[in-house]
C-alpha positions as CSV (number, residue, x, y, z in Angstrom):
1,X,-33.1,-11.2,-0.5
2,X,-31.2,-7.8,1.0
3,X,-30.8,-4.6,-1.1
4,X,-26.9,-4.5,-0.5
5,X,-27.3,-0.6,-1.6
6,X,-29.7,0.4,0.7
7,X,-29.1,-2.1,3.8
8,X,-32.5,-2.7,3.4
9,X,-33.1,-5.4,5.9
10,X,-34.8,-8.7,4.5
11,X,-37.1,-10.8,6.3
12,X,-34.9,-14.0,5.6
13,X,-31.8,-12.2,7.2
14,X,-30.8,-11.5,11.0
15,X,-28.7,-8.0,11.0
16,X,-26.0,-9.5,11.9
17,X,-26.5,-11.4,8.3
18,X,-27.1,-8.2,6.8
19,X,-23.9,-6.4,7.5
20,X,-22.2,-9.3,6.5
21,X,-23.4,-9.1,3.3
22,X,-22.9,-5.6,3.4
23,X,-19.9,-5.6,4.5
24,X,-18.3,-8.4,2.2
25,X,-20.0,-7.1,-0.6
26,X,-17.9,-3.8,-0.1
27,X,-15.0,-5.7,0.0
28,X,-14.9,-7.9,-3.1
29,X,-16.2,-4.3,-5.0
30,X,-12.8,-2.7,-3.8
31,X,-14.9,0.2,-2.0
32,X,-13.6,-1.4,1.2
33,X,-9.9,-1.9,0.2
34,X,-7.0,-3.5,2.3
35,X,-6.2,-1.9,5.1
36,X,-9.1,-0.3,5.3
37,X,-10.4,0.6,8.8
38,X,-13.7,-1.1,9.7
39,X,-15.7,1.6,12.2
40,X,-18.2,-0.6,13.8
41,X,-20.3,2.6,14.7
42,X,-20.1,4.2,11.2
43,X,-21.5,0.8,9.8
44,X,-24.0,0.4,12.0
45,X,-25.0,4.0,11.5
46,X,-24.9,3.2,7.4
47,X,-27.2,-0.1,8.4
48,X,-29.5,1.7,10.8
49,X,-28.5,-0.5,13.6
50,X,-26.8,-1.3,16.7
51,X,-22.9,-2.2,16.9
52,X,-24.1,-5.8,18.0
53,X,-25.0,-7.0,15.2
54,X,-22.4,-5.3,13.0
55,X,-19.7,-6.5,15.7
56,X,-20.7,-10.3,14.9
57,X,-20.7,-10.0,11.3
58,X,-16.7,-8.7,11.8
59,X,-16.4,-11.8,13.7
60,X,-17.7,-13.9,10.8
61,X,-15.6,-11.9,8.5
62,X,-12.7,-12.7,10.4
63,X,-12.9,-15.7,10.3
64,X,-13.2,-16.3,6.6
65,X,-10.1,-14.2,6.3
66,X,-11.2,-11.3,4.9
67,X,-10.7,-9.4,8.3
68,X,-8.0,-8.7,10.2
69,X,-8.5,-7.2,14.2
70,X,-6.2,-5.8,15.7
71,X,-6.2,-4.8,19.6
72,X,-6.0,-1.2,19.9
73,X,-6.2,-0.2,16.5
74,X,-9.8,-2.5,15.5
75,X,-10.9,-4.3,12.5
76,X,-9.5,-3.6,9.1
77,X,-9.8,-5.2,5.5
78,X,-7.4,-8.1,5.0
79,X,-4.2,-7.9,2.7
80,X,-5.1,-9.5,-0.3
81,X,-3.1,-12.2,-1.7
82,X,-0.5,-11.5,0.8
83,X,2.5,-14.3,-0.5
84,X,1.7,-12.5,-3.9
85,X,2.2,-9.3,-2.4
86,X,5.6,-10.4,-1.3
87,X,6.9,-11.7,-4.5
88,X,5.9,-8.8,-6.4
89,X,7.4,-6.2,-4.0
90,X,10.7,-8.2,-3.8
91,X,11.0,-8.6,-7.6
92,X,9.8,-4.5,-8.0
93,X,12.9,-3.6,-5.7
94,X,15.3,-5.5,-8.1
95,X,13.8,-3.4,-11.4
96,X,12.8,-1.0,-10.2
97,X,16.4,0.1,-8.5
98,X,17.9,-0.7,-11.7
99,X,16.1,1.4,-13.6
100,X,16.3,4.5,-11.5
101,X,19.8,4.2,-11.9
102,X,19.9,3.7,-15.7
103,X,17.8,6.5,-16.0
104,X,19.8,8.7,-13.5
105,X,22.3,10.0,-16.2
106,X,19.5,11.4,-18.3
107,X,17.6,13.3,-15.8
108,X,17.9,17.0,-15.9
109,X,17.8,19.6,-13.4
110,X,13.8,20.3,-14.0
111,X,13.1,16.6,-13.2
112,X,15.1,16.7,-9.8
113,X,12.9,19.4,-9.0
114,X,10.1,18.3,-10.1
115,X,10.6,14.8,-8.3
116,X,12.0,17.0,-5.0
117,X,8.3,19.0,-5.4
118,X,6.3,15.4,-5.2
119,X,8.6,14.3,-2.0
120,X,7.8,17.3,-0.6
121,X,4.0,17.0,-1.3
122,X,4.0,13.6,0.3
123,X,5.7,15.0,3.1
124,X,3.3,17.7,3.5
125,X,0.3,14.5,3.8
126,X,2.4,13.3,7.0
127,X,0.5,15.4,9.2
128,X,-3.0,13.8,8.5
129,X,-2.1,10.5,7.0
130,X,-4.0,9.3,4.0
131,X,-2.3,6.0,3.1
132,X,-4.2,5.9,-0.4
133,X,-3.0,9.7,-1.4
134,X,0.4,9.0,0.1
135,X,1.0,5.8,-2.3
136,X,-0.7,7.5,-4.9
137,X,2.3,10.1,-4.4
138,X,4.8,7.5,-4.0
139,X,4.4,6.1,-7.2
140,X,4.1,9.3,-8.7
141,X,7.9,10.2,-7.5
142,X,9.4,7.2,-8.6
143,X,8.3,7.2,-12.0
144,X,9.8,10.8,-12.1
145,X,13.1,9.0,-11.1
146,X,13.0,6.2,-13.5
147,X,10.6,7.1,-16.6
148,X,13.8,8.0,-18.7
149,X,15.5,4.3,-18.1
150,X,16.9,3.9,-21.5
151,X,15.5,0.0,-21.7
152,X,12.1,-0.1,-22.8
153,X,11.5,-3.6,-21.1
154,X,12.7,-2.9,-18.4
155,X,10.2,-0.1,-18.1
156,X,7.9,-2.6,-19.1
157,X,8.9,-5.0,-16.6
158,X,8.7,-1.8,-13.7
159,X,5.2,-1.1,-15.0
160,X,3.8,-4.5,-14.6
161,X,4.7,-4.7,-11.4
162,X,3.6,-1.0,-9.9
163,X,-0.1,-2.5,-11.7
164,X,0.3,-5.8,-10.2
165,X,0.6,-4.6,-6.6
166,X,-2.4,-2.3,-7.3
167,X,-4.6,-5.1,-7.7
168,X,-2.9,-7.0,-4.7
169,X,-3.0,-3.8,-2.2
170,X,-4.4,-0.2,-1.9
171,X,-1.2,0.8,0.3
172,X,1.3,-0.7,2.4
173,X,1.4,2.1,4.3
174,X,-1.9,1.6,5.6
175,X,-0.6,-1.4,7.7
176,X,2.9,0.1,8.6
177,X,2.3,4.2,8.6
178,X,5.4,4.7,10.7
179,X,7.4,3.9,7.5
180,X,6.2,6.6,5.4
181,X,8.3,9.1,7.2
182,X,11.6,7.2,6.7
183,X,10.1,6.8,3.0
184,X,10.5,10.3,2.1
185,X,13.8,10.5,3.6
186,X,15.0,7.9,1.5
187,X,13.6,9.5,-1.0
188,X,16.0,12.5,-0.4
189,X,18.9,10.4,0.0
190,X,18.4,9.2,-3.6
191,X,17.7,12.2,-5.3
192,X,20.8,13.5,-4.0
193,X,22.8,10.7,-4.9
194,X,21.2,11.6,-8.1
195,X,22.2,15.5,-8.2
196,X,25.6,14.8,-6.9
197,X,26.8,12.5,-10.0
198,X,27.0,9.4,-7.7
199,X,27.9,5.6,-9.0
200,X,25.3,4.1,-10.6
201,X,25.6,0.9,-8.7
202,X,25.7,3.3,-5.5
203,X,21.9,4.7,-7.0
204,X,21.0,1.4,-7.7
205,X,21.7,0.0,-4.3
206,X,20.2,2.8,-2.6
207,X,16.7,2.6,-4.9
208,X,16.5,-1.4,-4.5
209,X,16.8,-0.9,-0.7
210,X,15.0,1.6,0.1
211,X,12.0,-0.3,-1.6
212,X,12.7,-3.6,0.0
213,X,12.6,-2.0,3.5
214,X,9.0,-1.4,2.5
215,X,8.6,-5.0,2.2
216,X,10.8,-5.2,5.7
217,X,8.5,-3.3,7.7
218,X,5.6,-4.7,6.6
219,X,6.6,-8.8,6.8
220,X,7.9,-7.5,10.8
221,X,4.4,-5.7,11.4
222,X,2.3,-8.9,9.9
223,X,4.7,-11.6,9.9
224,X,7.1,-11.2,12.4
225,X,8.3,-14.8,12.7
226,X,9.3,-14.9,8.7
227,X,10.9,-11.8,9.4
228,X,13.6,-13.0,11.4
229,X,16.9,-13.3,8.8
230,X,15.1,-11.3,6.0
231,X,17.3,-11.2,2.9
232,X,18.9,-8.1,1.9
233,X,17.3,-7.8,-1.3
């Protein structure tokens, strides 16, 4: 048996068995979430080994799906649930664009600023990128936008889906951090729309694509043959 706390190696185990364990045992706990960048050298460190070992065990890992390598950038924690992902970002960008804008009417000049003041916080994160603070961020500004949506269910239905795509992914940005800067300038773009008394429909249409283009940049960094004709959701 290994102590998957300590790394303590077993005699029934090779190390390269060890990490494995170590590793996926990380994984299915959430500590190692997706995305998440797999240092060989600061696992082997953890594990009191050499990269060898730990560098076979990725293999193995990737293999079983549960890793992803990359060439230049190295091993990282597989999306989970990936076609789930998909489904529940596509459906959030219908909702969640219609609530912003049937919540537009009733937001007052301290929530613009107060939304404004979170864009700019996520702006300030650019420099040295934390994908898990930025989405963290991210969901905090929309909610400022659409909390006041006159329809309880669709709140509801907003809601479910911001949980349900916590469970499926700890950020998209992780796997496509170039589009956190074009994020927050969306995010500009609506709130003006927003201050300036714009159409609903033209709020709407801006929310719902600016969260589909999310989905856009991720299916052309993972998937880039289903990307090809994407739908303009």
């Amino acid at each position: 048996m290994t102590d998957l706390e300590t790394g303590r190696e077993a005699p029934s185990q090779s190390k390269s068995q060890r990490a494995y364990h170590w590793i996926k045992e990380r994984i299915a706990k959430q500590e190692f979430t997706p995305g998440y960048r797999l240092v060989l050298g600061s696992i082997a460190g953890d594990l009191d080994m050499s990269v060898v070992p730990v560098r076979e065990a990725i293999r193995q890992l990737e293999a079983e799906g549960l890793v992803t390598f990359e060439r230049n950038v190295g091993a990282r924690v597989s999306m989970v649930d990936d076609s789930q992902y998909r489904l529940s970002m596509q459906a959030l960008s219908i909702l969640e664009g219609a609530a912003t804008a049937l919540a537009a009417r009733r937001l007052t000049a301290d929530d613009i600023r107060n939304a404004r003041r979170i864009n700019e916080l996520m702006i300030e994160t650019l420099e040295h990128f934390d994908p898990r603070a930025f989405t963290a961020l991210n969901q905090e500004f929309h909610a400022a936008l659409f909390s006041k949506c006159a329809n309880p269910r669709m709140l509801e239905l907003v809601n479910g889906e911001w949980a349900r795509l916590g469970h499926l992914r700890d950020s998209t940005f992780s796997f496509v951090p170039g589009r956190a800067a074009e994020s927050v300038r969306e995010h500009e773009n609506i709130i003006q729309l927003i201050e300036s008394g714009a159409p609903l429909g033209e709020i709407e249409k801006a929310a719902r694509r600016h969260r589909s283009a999310t989905l856009d940049a991720y299916m052309i960094h993972e998937h880039p043959d289903e990307a090809l004709g994407l739908p303009a959701f």
